[in-house]
N, C-alpha and C positions, 0 to 999 in steps of 0.2 A: 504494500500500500504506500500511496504517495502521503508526504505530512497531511495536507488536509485531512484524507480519507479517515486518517486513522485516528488524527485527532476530532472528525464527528461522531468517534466509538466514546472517547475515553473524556473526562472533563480535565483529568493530572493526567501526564504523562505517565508519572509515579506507579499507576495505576498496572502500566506494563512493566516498566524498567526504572530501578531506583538505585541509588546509593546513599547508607544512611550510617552515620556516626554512631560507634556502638560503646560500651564499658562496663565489661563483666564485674559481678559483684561478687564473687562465692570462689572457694576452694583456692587452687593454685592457681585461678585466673584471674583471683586480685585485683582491681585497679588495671585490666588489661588493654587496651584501647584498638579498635578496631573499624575496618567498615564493611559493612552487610551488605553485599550487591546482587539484587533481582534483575534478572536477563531473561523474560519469557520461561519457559522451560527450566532455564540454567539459575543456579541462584551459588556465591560460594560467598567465605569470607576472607579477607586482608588483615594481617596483621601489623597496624601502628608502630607499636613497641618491636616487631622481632621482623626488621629488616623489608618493610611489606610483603614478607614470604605469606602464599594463599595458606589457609588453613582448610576448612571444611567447602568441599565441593558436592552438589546435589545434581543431578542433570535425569531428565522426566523424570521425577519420584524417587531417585533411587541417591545413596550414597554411594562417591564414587573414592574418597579419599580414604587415608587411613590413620586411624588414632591409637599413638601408646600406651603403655597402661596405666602412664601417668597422669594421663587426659591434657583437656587445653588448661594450658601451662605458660603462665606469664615469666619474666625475667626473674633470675634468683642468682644469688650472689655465688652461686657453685657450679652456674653453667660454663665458667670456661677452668675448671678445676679438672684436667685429664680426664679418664674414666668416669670421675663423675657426671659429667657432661648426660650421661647416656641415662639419669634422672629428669632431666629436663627437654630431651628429645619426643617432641611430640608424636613429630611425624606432620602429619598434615599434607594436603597435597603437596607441598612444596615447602623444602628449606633453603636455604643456602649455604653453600659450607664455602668459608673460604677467609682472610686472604692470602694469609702465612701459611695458614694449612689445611687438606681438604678433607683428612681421613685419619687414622689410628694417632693419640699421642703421641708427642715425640722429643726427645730433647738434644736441641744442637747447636753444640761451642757454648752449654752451660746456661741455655736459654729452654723454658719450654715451649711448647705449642699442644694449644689441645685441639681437644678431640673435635673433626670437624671446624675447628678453624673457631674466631669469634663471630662473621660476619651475620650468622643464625640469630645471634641475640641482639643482634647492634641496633637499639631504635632508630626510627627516620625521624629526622627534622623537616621544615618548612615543607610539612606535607599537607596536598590540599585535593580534594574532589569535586567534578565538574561532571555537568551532563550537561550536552550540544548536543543543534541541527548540524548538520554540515550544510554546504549550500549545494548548487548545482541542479541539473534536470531529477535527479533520482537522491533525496536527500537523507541521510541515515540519522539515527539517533543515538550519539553515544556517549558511554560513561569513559571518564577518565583517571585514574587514583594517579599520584606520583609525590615524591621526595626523595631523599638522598641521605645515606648512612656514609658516615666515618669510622674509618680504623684507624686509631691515631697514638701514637705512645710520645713523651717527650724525650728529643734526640734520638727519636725512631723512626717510623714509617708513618704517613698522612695520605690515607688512599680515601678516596672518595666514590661511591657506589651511588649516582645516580638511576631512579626506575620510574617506571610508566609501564601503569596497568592498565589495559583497555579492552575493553567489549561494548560488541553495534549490537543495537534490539536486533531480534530475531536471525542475528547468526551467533549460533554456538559455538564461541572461543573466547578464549583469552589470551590476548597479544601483552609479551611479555617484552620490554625494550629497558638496555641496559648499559649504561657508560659508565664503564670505570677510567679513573683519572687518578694517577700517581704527583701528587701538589707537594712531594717531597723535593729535594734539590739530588737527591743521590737514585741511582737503582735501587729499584725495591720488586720481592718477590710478589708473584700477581696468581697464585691458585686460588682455580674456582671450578665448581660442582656445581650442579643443580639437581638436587636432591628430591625428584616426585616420586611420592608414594601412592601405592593403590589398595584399598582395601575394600572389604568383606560390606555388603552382600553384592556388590560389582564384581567383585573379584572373588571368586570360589572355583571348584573342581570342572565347571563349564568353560570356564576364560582358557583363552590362549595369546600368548604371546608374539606379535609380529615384529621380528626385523629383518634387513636386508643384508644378512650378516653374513661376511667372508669368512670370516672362520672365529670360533669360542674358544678361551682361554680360561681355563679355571684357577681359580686366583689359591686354590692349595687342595688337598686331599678330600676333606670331607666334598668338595665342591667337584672333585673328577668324579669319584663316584656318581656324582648326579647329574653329569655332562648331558646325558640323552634326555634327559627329562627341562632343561631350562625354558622347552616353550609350553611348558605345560604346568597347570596346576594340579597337586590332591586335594584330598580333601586334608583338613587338622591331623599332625601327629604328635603325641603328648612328648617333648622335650629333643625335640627335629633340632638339630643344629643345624644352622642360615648358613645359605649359597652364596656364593658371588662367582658371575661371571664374568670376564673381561671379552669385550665383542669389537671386531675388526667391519664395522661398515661400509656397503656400499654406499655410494650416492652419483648423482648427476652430475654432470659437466660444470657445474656451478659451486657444485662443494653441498648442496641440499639434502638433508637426508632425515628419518624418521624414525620413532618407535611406536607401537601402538598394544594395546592388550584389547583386545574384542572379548563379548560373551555372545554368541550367537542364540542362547536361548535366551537371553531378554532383549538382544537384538539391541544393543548399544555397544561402543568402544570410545578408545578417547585415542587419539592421535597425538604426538611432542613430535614436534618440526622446529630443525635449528642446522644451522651451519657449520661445516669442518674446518672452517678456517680459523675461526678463534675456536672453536669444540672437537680439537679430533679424536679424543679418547671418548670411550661411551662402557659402564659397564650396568649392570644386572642384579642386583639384592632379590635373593628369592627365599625367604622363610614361610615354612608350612608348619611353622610350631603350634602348637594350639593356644591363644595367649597372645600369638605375635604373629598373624598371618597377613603375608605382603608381599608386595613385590616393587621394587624400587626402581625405577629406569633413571640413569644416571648419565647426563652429556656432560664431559667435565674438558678442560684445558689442560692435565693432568690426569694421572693412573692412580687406580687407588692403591699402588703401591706403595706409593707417600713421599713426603717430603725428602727422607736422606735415599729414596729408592734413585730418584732425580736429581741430587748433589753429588750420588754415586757415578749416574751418569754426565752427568754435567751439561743438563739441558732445563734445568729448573726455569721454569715462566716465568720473565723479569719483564717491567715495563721500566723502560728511562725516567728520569726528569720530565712533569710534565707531558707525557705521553699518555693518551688515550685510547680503548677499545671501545667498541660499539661492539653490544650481541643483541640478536633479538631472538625469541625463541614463540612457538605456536602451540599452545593447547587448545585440540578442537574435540571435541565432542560426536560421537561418531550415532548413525542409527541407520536401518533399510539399506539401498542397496550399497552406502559409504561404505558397510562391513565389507561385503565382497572385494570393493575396490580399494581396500587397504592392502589387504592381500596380493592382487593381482598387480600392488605399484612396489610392494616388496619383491616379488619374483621377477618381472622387470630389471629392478636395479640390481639385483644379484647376475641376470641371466646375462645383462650390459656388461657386466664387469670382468666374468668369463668368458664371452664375445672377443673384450680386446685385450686379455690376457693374452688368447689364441692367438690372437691378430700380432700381439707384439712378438708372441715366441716366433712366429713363421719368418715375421720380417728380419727377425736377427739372425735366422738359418738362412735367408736369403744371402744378407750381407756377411 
C-alpha cells in the first residue's frame, strides 16, 4: 500500500509499527533500559545498556531467539571478570563480543582479557529513535534505533562502535550497520564476532541448518565426533557437551555470503547476510544440552581460536590511527517459498565454487 492507503486503515501509524522506550523493573534486569520494536508480524527488542545488541526476537507468533539460564540480565560488575563473564551471558539474539577479545579468557604480557571481549556490556551513548516516511513514488515506513559504545582505558585503547538498527513496515529484517573507529593515536587491536543465537521453540529436532560451506572444521574432539551431524538438530540431551564448528564459506563474486536455520514444519527461517571482507571467518555453536539448547551462527573478523591463536600467527586485526571499518550485516526473517530458496542459493554458491576450483586446476595443467 501507498502512505495514503494505508494511512485511511490506521489513525497512528503506531498502530502497525512502533518503537517505544522501555525499563525493566525486576530481577537481574534492574534499571535495564531498552527499546520495544513492533514490525507487522516481527516484533524484537534493543538493548540500551548492553551495546544495542537485539535481545528477544518474535516473528508470526513464534520465539525465534534464545535465553540463558540467567535470563534478561542487565550490566553487573562481574561481567568482564574471565569465566565469570558466562553468569551474565544472556544470549539473546545477538551479542557482541569484541574488541580486544572475541572468545575464551586470556592473559597476554601480564594483561587480561575476558571472556568474549567487553564490547557485550558496553552501554551506548547519544542514542536516539526515529520512525520516517521516506519520500519518493513508492514511500516506506521506517524505524530507526542508533548510538555509539566506547572501549576506552587510560593510556590505552579508545575504539568507538558506532550502530544503526533499522526495519521498513512490512518487510521482515533487521539491517544491522556498523562503524568502528580506532580515535587512539597508536595501532590498536580490532576483534569482533557477532554472536546470534537461536532458540527453542524455532529451533528444535525439525530445524536445519543452511550454509554454503566449503569445508567444516571442528574446533576439538568432543566437536569431531559430531562433524556429520552440525546441520542438524536432536532433540535435549541431559548434560551434551557444546559443539563448535569452524566453517570455510562460499560466497559470490562480491564477497556476499549467508547463514540460515529453517524449520520446514512451521514453515519459517531466519537468514544472516554479511560480507567477507571485513567477516571472513564464520563458525557454529551447537549445544543440544537440555538447559542450554542453541545454536549460535557466528560471522567474526577473527577465529575463535583466540587472541594468542592470532599473535601466534601474527595476523591479529589491527586498525591504524584513526582508521575506520564499515560492516553491515542482514537479519531477515524467512516463511513459504523463501525456505526453499535459501537452500537452493546455498547449493548455488557451493556448486560456483567447485565450478572454478575445476576451472582453475585445468588452467594451470594447461600452463
Amino acid at each position: 500500500m501507498v502512505r495514503k492507503e494505508l494511512m485511511s486503515y490506521v489513525g497512528s501509524a503506531q498502530q502497525l509499527m512502533s518503537v517505544r522506550p522501555v525499563v525493566y523493573k525486576e530481577g537481574r534486569a534492574e534499571g535495564l533500559q531498552a527499546y520495544e520494536v513492533k514490525n507487522d508480524r516481527l516484533s524484537f527488542s534493543v538493548m540500551i545498556d548492553k551495546c544495542l545488541d537485539i535481545a528477544e526476537v518474535n516473528w508470526k507468533g513464534y520465539n525465534i531467539s534464545f535465553l540463558s539460564k540467567p535470563g534478561l540480565t542487565g550490566r553487573n560488575h562481574y561481567d568482564t571478570h574471565g569465566a565469570e563473564a558466562q553468569r551474565s551471558i544472556m544470549g539473546g539474539m545477538l551479542f557482541t563480543c569484541g574488541l580486544e577479545n572475541i572468545c575464551a579468557p586470556c592473559l597476554v604480557d601480564g594483561k587480561e582479557y575476558p571472556m568474549h571481549g567487553r564490547m557485550r556490556t558496553t552501554p551506548a551513548e547519544h542514542v536516539g529513535a526515529d520512525t520516517y516516511w521516506t519520500d519518493g513514488d513508492e514511500p516506506q515506513y521506517i524505524i530507526n534505533i542508533s548510538g555509539e559504545m566506547r572501549e576506552a582505558e587510560l593510556f590505552g585503547e579508545n575504539m568507538i562502535l558506532r550502530r544503526s538498527i533499522e526495519t521498513t513496515f512490512g518487510v521482515p529484517e533487521i539491517v544491522i550497520k556498523d562503524c568502528i573507529t580506532n580515535e587512539s593515536f597508536r595501532e590498536e587491536t580490532m576483534m569482533l564476532l557477532y554472536h546470534f543465537n537461536v532458540g527453542y521453540p524455532f529451533l528444535n529436532e525439525d530445524c536445519e541448518i543452511i550454509l554454503p560451506t566449503k569445508e567444516v572444521i571442528p574446533r576439538d574432539d568432543v566437536a569431531e565426533k559430531q562433524i556429520g551431524l552440525w546441520s542438524k538438530m536432536e532433540k535435549p540431551a541431559d548434560n551434551e557437551p557444546e559443539c563448535v564448528f569452524i566453517h570455510e564459506l562460499s560466497a559470490d563474486k562480491e564477497g556476499n555470503t549467508f547463514a540460515a536455520v529453517i524449520n520446514e514444519r512451521l514453515g519459517i527461517g531466519i537468514k544472516i547476510q554479511f560480507n567477507q571482507k571485513y567477516l571472513p571467518y564464520f563458525m557454529q555453536w551447537k549445544s543440544v544440552a537440555s538447559g542450554d539448547y542453541v545454536i549460535g551462527l557466528e560471522p567474526a573478523n577473527s577465529s575463535v581460536l583466540g587472541k594468542t591463536y592470532h599473535l601466534e600467527k601474527g595476523d591479529l586485526h589491527m586498525l591504524n590511527p584513526f582508521e575506520t571499518e564499515n560492516i553491515e550485516l542482514r537479519l531477515s526473517f524467512l516463511e513459504g517459498k523463501e525456505i526453499k530458496k535459501v537452500k537452493e542459493e546455498a547449493l548455488q554458491l557451493v556448486t560456483q565454487y567447485k565450478q572454478d576450483k575445476r576451472r582453475h586446476k585445468n588452467e594451470k595443467i594447461k600452463n
